[in-house]
C-alpha positions in Angstrom: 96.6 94.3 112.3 95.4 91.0 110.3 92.6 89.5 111.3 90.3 86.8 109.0 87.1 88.9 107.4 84.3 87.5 105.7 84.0 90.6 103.7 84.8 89.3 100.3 82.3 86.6 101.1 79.4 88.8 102.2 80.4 91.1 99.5 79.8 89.0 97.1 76.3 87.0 98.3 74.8 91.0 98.2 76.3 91.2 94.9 78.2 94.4 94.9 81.1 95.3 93.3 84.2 96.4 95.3 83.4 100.0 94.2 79.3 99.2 94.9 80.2 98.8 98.3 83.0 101.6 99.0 80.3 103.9 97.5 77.3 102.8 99.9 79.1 102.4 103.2 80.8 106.0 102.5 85.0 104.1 102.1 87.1 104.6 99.4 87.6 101.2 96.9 91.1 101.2 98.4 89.9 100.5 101.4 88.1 97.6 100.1 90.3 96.2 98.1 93.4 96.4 101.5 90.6 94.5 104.1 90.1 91.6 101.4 93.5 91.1 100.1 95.7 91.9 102.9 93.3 91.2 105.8 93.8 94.6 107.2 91.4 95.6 110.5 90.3 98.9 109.5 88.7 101.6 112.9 86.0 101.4 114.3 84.5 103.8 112.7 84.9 101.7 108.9 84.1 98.2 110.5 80.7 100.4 111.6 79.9 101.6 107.7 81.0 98.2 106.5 78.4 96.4 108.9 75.6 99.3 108.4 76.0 98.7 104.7 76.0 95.0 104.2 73.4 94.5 106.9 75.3 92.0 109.5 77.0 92.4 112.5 80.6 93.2 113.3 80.9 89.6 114.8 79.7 88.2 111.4 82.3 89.8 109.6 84.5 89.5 111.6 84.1 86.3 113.6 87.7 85.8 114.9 87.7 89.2 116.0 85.0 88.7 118.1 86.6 85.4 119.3 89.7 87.2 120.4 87.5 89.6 122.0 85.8 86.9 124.3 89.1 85.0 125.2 90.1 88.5 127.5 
């Protein structure tokens, strides 16, 4: 699925590299690199280590997510 992410965004106002962040939130660089460029909505489970590590919530990374979620 694509969905809009703020994760290059956040990414970048913590100041980590694409592999900086793969390597604290326990992803591969790949996985990284896919959600930014493509706009790919990785599990649960990733969106959960991407928030943990950056500090935000799912809703702030991912605000149209959370705007599809409220519209059911």
């Amino acid at each position: 699925m694509v969905i809009a992410n703020g994760l290059r965004k956040w990414r970048h106002k913590l100041s980590y590299s694409q592999q900086e962040l793969a390597a604290v939130a326990g992803v591969s660089p790949a996985m990284i690199v896919t959600i930014e460029r493509y706009g790919y909505l990785p599990g649960p489970d990733v969106r959960a280590k991407l928030t943990l590590a950056l500090g935000i919530s799912e809703a702030t990374l991912w605000p149209s997510l959370a705007e599809a979620v409220e519209v059911k």
